[in-house]
Every structure is written in structure tokens, then in C-alpha cells.
ZAMARGU-4260 file (C-alpha; in steps of 0.2 Angstrom, whole numbers, plus 5000, padded with zeros to 4 digits):
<rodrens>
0) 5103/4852/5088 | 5101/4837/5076 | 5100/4842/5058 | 5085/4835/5048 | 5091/4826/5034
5) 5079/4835/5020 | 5090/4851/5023 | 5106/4845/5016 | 5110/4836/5001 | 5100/4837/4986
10) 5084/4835/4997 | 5085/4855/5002 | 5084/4862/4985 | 5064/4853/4989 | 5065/4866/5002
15) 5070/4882/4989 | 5057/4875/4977 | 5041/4876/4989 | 5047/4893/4996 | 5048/4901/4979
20) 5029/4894/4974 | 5025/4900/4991 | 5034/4917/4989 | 5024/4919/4973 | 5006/4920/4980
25) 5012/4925/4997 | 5019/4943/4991 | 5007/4947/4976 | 4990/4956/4981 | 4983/4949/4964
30) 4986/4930/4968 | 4986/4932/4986 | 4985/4915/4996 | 4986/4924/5014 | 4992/4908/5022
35) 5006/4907/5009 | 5014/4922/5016 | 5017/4913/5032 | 5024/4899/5026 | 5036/4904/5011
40) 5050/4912/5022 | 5049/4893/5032 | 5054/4885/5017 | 5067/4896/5012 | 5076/4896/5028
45) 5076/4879/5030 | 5086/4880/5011 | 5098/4892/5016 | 5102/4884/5036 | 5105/4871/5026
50) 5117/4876/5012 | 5135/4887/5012 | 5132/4906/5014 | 5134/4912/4999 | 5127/4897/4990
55) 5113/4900/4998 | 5111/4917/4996 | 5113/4915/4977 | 5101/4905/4975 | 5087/4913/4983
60) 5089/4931/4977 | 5091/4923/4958 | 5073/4916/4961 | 5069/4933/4968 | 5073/4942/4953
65) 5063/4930/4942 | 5049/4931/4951 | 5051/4949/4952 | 5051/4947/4933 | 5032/4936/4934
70) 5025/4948/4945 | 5030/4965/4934 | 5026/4955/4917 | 5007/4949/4926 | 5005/4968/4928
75) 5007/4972/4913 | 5021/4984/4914 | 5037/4971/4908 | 5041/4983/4895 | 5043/4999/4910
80) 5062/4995/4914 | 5059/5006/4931 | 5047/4996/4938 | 5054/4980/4933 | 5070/4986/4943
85) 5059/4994/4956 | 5054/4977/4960 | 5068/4965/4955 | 5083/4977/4966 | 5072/4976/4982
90) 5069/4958/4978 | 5086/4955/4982 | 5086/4966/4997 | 5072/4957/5005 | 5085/4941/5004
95) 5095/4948/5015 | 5087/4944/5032 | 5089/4925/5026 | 5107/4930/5024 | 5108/4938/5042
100) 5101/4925/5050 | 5111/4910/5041 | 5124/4920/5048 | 5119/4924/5064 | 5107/4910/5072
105) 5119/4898/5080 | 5128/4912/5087 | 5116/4919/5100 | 5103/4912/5113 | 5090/4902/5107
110) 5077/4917/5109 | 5086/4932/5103 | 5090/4918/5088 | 5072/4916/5082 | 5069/4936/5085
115) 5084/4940/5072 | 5076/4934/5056 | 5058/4945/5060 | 5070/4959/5066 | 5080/4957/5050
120) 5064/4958/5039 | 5057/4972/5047 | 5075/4984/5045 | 5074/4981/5027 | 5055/4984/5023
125) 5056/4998/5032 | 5071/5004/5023 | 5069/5001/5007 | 5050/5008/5009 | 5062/5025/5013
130) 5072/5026/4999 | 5064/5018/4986 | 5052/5028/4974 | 5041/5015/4974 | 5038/5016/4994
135) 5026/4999/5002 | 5024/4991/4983 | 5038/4979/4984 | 5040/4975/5001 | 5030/4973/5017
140) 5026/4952/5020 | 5011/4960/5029 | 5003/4966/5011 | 4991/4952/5009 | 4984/4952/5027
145) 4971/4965/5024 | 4956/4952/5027 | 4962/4947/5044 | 4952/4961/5055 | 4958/4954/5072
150) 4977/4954/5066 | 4977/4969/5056 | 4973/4979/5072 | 4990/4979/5076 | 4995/4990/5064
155) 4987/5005/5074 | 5000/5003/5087 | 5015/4996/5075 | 5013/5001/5058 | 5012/4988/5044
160) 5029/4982/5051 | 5022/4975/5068 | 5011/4961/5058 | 5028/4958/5044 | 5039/4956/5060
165) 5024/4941/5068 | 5023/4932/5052 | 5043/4932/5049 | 5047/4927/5067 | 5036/4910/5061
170) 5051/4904/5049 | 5064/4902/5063 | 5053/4896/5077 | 5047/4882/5065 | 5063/4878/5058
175) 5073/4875/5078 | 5057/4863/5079 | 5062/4855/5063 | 5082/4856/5069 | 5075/4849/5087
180) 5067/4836/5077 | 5051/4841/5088 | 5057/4840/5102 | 5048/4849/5114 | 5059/4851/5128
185) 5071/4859/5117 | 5057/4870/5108 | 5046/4874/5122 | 5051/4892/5128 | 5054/4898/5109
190) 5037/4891/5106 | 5027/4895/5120 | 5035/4914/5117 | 5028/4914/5098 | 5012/4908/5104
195) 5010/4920/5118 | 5012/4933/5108 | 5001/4929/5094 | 4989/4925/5105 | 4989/4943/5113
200) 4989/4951/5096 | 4976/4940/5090 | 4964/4944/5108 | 4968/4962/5108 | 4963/4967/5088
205) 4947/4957/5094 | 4945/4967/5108 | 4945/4983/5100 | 4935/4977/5088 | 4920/4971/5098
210) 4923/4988/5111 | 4924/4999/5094 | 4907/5008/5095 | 4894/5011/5082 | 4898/5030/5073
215) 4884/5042/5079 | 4886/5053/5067 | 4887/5046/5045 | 4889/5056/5028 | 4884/5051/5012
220) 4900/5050/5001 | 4898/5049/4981 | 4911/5041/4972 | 4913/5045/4954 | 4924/5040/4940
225) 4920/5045/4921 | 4908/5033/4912 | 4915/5021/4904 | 4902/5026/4888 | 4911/5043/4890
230) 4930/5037/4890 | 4924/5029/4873 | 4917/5044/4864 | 4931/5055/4870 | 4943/5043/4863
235) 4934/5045/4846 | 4935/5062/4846 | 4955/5063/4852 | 4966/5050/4859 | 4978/5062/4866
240) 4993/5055/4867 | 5008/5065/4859 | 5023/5073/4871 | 5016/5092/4871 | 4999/5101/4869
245) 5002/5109/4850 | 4991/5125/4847 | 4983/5117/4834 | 4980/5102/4844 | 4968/5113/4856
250) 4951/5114/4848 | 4949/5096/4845 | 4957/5092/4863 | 4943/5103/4872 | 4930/5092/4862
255) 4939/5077/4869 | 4938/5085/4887 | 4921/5090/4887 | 4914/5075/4885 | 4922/5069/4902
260) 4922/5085/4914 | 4901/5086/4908 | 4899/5067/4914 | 4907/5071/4929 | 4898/5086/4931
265) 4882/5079/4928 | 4885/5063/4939 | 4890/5075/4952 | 4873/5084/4951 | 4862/5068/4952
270) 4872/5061/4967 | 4870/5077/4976 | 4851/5076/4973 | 4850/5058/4978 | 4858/5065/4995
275) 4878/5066/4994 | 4886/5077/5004 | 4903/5074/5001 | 4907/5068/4981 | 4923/5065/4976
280) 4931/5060/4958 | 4944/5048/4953 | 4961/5052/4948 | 4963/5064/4935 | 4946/5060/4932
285) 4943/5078/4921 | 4956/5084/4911 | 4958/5102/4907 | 4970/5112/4897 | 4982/5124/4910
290) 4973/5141/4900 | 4956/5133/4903 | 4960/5129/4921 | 4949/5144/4928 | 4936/5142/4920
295) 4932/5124/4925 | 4935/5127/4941 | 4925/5142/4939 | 4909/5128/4935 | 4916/5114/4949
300) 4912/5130/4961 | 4897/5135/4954 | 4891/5117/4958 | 4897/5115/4975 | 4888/5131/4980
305) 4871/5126/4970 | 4870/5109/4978 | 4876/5113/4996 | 4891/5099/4995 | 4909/5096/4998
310) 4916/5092/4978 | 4933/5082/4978 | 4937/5086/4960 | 4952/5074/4952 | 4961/5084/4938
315) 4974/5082/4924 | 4980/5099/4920 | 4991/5098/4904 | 5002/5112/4903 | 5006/5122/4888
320) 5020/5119/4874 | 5036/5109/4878 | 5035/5110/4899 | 5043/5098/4908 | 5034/5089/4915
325) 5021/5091/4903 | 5006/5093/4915 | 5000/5091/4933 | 4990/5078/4944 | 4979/5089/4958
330) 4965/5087/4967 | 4954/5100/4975 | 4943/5102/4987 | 4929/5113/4986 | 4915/5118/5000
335) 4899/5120/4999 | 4901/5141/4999 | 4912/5139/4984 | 4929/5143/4992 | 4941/5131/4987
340) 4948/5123/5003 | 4964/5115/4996 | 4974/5111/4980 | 4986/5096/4982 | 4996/5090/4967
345) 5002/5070/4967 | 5018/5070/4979 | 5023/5053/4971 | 5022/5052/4951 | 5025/5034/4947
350) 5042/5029/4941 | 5044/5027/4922 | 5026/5029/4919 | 5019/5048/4923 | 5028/5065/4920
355) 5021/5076/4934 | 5026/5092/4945 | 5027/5084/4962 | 5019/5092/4974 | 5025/5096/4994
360) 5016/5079/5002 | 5008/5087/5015 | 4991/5082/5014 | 4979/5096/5017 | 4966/5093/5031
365) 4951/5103/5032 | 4939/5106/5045 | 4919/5104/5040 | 4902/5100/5047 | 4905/5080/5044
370) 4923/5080/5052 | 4943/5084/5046 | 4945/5080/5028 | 4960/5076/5020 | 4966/5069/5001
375) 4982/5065/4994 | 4982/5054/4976 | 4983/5038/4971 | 5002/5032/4973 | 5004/5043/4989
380) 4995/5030/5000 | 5011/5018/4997 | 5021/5030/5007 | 5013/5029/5026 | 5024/5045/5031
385) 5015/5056/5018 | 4996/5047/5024 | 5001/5050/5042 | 4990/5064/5047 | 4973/5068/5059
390) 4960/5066/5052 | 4940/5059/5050 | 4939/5056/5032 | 4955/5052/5020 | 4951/5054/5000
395) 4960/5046/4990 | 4957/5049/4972 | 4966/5035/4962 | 4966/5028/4945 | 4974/5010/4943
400) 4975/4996/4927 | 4968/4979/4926 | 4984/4968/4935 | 4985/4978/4953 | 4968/4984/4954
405) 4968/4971/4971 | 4985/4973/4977 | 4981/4993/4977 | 4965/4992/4987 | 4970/4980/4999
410) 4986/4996/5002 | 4971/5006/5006 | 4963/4999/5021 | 4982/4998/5031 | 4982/5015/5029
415) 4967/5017/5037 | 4969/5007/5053 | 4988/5014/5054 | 4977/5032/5056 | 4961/5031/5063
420) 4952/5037/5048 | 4938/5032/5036 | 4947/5031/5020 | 4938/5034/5004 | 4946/5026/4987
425) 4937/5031/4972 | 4945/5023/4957 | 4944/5023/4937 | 4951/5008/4928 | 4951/4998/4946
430) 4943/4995/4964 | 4936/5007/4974 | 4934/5004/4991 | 4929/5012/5008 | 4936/5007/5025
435) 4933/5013/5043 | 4946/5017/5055 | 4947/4997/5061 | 4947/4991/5041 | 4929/4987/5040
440) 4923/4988/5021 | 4910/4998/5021 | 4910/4999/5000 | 4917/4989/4987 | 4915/4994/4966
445) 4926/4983/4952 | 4926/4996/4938 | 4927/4984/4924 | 4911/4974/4932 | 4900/4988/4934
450) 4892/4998/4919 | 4889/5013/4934 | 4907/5018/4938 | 4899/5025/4956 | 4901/5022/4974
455) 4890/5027/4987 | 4895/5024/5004 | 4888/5033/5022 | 4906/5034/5031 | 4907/5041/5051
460) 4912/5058/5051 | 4923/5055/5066 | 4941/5045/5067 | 4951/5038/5081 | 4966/5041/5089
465) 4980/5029/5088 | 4997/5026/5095 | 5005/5025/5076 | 4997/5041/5073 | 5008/5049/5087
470) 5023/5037/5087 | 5024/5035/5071 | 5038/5023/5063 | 5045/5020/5081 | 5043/4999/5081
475) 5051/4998/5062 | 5068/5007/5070 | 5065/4998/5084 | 5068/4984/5073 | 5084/4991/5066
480) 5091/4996/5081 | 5090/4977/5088 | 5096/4971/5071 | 5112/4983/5072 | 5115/4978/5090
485) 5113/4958/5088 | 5126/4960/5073 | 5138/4969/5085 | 5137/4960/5100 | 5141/4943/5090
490) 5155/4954/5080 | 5163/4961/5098 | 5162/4939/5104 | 5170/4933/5089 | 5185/4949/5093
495) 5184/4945/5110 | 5186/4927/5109 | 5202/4930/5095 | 5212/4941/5109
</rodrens>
């Protein structure tokens, strides 16, 4: 292969430039360019084939960091030294399939070549998304593709990995063009090998769209978050905000909180009137005091039963004296009889920012008249192993903060596809949104545009099966295990070839 002369020199430090500004509105949901995410590892590659090892390396992974520095400080959240390390350490991480693959691609056939970067790409989403507490936040290239209706299909057989592991295996199949110099004798079966398989992606997510039938069956789903007229008058009674519930603290508190749990309440009645059958509230969208916990739950009941509907109440529990944590995040399904179906506290607090009991993860699916719902809270839907689960109808209580609200409800609508389910956001300080089993928006509300923090939405009370939903995360170790086995095969050659 000829080398191209902008990759060496001076000239491929070009190349590291455009890949960062790439990288920058290729990997944030906020700023998200979707074609950037396509394009950014290109760039990069072409700096690191084209500079020493661990030059290279350096390089990129110290622009990583920064950038993971941008992205944290545009969020808001600069001064929460978790998530600025929750985002900078996986940064680095993500650098390493550029590492593997300066390592690696001249040592294996042309194909299996190109096939090591996406492979690469893949092993480390996927692993970091297991051990880190942050889960799908800071790593899958796929996050910004949630637009892409045809594309996104795959991710009902795949996971979110299948459509990281298409956009990666872009950068080396451009970069042997640009090292053939275009040559398309030299390029044409790693080419027409890309392409075909695109092409198949691209032709069956529209064919199961377009065969995808109309739902014969809908239910009207209220979602509600607490006025934004309310939040301000509870504020002006009590701004709570100190490390413990103080006795003294309690009457002014359950002032405060009563101005929120009666809007709910009150909302709730009118949606229920206007024809909901399912409501459900934000994240900790009432807050209760732990001695006062039976009694508002005593009311949520009442209402359900009076109004004949399925309540999904979102509370914050605070929890008496010095605990730790100092309270808990549930929500509750209740059925129209009264009986409370299921209690589920927030599996996945976020780092540095909420002290919660975690709860089991399990999300609770309940059988009803308008198909199997399920919830789990907020921050759980970045863990694809706690949202994997048959159902019809996937609540999804959440509460955001303005810098993430799009990065968080784009999250949503993978989860749905990877499932089969309808998937209901309803959100406080954010976007709510509501998705079918394919990723079809069925509902869309911008909190801080709307003076009715309300979604109503009819939603299909019956899912679809899917291969993810059975095989789970079997492409993403898929991934790993033809990483592991490319790296040994070249490292049994080079011992091989020394005896």
C-alpha cells in the first residue's frame, strides 16, 4: 500500500484536529451532528496509522479527556468530580481500539483488518457499559443515531452494539482507500463487503418497518410532572436542602410537600376524566416524609379505585434522622382496584450526585387489561441488562437538568427497539418522550417550553418479540471473542515465526 502523504509529517496532526471537532458533536446527544459520528473515528485513524504507537496514542486520549472535560462542564455538572471521571477514564478507554488497530492492521488479511477496529470498538463499549456506574452514558458511537429509523432496527437483533460496530468498521475501510490511494482493485472486496452489508441493514430495518402493522388495540397514557407554578410555591415555603430530616424541620416540610403531591393529585384527576387510563408521574415527582408514607399512599389508592385507572406514582421518600442514604427513589404501580401491583426503588442512583437505597433491578412487569407493564427509574434505562425484560408498556419515570435533557431522551428510544416495547418517559426539568416498539415518536414535551408539564399520548398495548430480547448481549461478546482471537493469532505468528 502507498502512504498518502497528509498522514505523516506535520500534515497528520490536520487529521487529529478534524477528528477531535468531529468527536465533539459526534458523541454528545446535546450537539449531536449524526453524520459526525461516522466520520470522526476516520480522522483519527488516519492520525494514529500515521504516527509511532504510542505517540499516537498520547495524543488522542489527551484530546479525549479535554473533551470529556467540555462535555461534563456543558452539562453542568464540572464541579461532580465522579462524573467528570466517569466520563474522562472511559474516554481514554474508548482510545484504545485506535491503539489495537495501529497495532494490529498490517498484520492480518485485508478483511479481518478493517473488521478489527469495529470489533475493537464494540469489546470496549460493551465492557465498560458493565463495570462502569455510569452504564451507556459515556460510550456507545451509536448514541446519536436515534433519528435513523431504518438503521436503528438493528438494534432489535444486536443491541446498541450492532449499529457502533457499522459506523466504526467505516474508519478502516476508508482509510485502506485512502492508503490505496483509491485504487479500486486494491479496495474493491473491503469495499463492496462494507457496502453489502450496509445495504442489508439499511433494506431490512425498512422492511420491518413498512411490514410493522398498525396496533389494534391503544391506551390513553397521562404523563405528569409537578407544575412548574407549584415547584415555585413549594420552594417559598421550604427549600429543603440540609443532610437529614430534623424533627423540627417537619411541619414546615409537609407544607412544602403538600403543595406538590395535591397538584399531582389533582392533575391526575383531570387526566383521568379527560379519558387516561394509565397516568404515570415523573421521577420523584411527590415527596413524602418516611412516617407519612402510608397515608399518601393511602390517598394514591383512593384515586386509582375512584377513577378506574393504572397510577404510576414517582416518589421521594426521605427517611428519618441521620440514615444513610438519607432517603429513597420508588415508584409504584397502583391498579384500578386499589392494590398496589409493584414497588421498585432506583437500581442505579447516580454517581456523586444522589444518596439512595438501590433497589434489586428487576423490573416489575404486571399483567393488565391494556397489556404487561413494566417501570424501572430514570438512570436505569442506561443499563440495557436491567431494561431487558417482556413487556407491552415500559414506564420510565425520570427527572433530568437543562444540558442532557436530549442525550437522555434520545437513550430512551434504543431501549425500546432493543425490547419490543412502547416506552413511556415522563420527565420533570427535561423531555419526555413516547416511543413504540420500532422508535416511532408517538409524544414529544420540552419541560422548560411548555407551561403544562403534561403528556398525553395513545400507546399500543401490545409489544413485539425480538431476537435481543432472547439473545441478549450475544453480538457485543461476539465482538470480544474475535477481538481476543485476532490478538492471539497475530501474537502465536510473530512466536512462530521467532522459532
Amino acid at each position: 500500500m502507498a502512504n498518502n502523504a497528509f498522514s505523516t509529517g506535520r500534515w497528520r496532526y490536520l487529521w487529529l484536529v478534524a477528528g477531535v471537532a468531529l468527536s465533539l458533536v459526534g458523541t454528545s446527544g446535546e450537539w449531536a451532528i449524526p453524520v459526525a459520528a461516522w466520520l470522526f473515528s476516520i480522522a483519527l485513524m488516519r492520525f494514529t496509522r500515521g504516527a509511532r504507537v504510542v505517540t499516537g496514542f498520547l495524543w488522542v486520549a489527551l484530546f479525549s479527556v479535554a473533551e470529556a472535560v467540555v462535555l461534563v462542564a456543558a452539562a453542568g455538572r464540572f464541579a461532580v468530580l465522579p462524573i467528570l471521571l466517569g466520563c474522562a477514564i472511559p474516554g481514554v478507554l474508548l482510545c484504545v481500539p485506535l491503539l489495537v488497530d495501529r497495532l494490529l492492521f498490517r498484520r492480518l488479511n485485508p478483511i479481518a483488518a478493517t473488521l478489527v477496529f469495529p470489533a475493537a470498538r464494540v469489546a470496549v463499549e460493551f465492557l465498560v457499559t458493565q463495570v462502569s456506574p455510569f452504564g451507556t452514558v459515556f460510550g456507545p458511537l451509536a448514541a446519536t443515531q436515534s433519528a435513523n429509523l431504518p438503521f436503528l432496527q438493528l438494534v432489535s437483533v444486536t443491541g446498541v452494539y450492532g449499529l457502533s460496530f457499522l459506523m466504526a468498521w467505516l474508519a478502516p475501510i476508508v482509510n485502506v482507500a485512502l492508503e490505496c490511494r483509491w485504487h479500486w482493485p486494491s479496495i474493491r472486496t473491503v469495499a463492496l463487503a462494507y457496502v453489502s452489508v450496509l445495504v442489508l441493514v439499511l433494506f431490512g430495518g425498512g422492511l420491518r418497518l413498512a411490514l410493522a402493522s398498525d396496533a389494534p388495540n391503544l391506551v390513553r397514557v397521562a404523563g405528569i410532572s409537578v407544575s412548574r407554578a407549584a415547584e415555585e410555591r413549594s420552594r417559598e415555603i421550604d427549600n429543603f436542602h440540609t443532610p437529614q430530616v430534623l424533627s423540627e424541620q417537619k411541619p414546615v416540610l409537609r407544607q412544602a410537600f403538600a403543595v406538590l403531591n395535591e397538584d399531582l393529585f389533582a392533575r391526575s384527576r383531570i387526566e383521568a376524566d379527560g379519558g387516561a387510563k394509565i397516568v404515570t408521574w415523573a421521577e420523584t415527582a411527590a415527596v413524602v416524609l418516611e412516617e407519612d408514607y402510608p397515608e399518601f399512599m393511602h390517598t394514591a389508592r383512593e384515586l386509582a379505585r375512584d377513577k378506574q385507572i393504572y397510577l404510576g406514582v414517582g416518589i421521594a421518600v426521605l427517611l428519618d434522622g441521620q440514615q444513610q442514604p438519607r432517603s429513597r427513589d420508588i415508584a409504584v404501580l397502583v391498579a384500578p382496584d386499589g392494590q398496589v401491583l409493584s414497588t421498585y426503588d432506583k437500581a442505579h442512583p447516580v454517581p456523586g450526585m444522589e444518596s439512595l437505597r438501590p433497589g434489586d433491578g428487576i423490573a416489575p412487569v404486571s399483567a393488565t387489561p391494556y397489556g404487561r407493564l413494566a417501570n424501572v427509574i430514570c438512570f436505569d434505562a442506561q443499563f440495557p441488562g436491567t431494561l431487558r425484560t417482556r413487556a407491552d408498556i415500559m414506564l420510565v419515570p425520570s427527572n433530568d437538568w437543562p444540558g442532557i435533557e436530549r442525550a437522555q431522551a434520545a437513550n430512551a428510544v434504543f431501549r425500546a427497539v432493543e425490547n419490543g416495547y412502547s416506552l413511556v418517559r415522563q420527565t420533570s426539568n427535561g423531555i419526555s418522550i413516547t416511543v413504540d416498539m420500532y422508535g416511532q415518536n408517538l409524544a414529544r414535551t420540552n419541560y422548560f417550553s411548555t407551561t403544562q408539564q403534561s403528556m398525553i399520548v395513545s400507546v399500543p398495548t401490545r409489544g413485539t418479540r425480538t431476537v435481543y430480547g432472547v439473545v441478549g448481549d450475544l453480538f457485543a461478546w461476539l465482538c470480544v471473542a474475535g477481538l481476543a482471537g485476532s490478538v492471539a493469532l497475530v501474537v502465536f505468528r510473530r512466536i512462530g515465526s521467532r522459532g
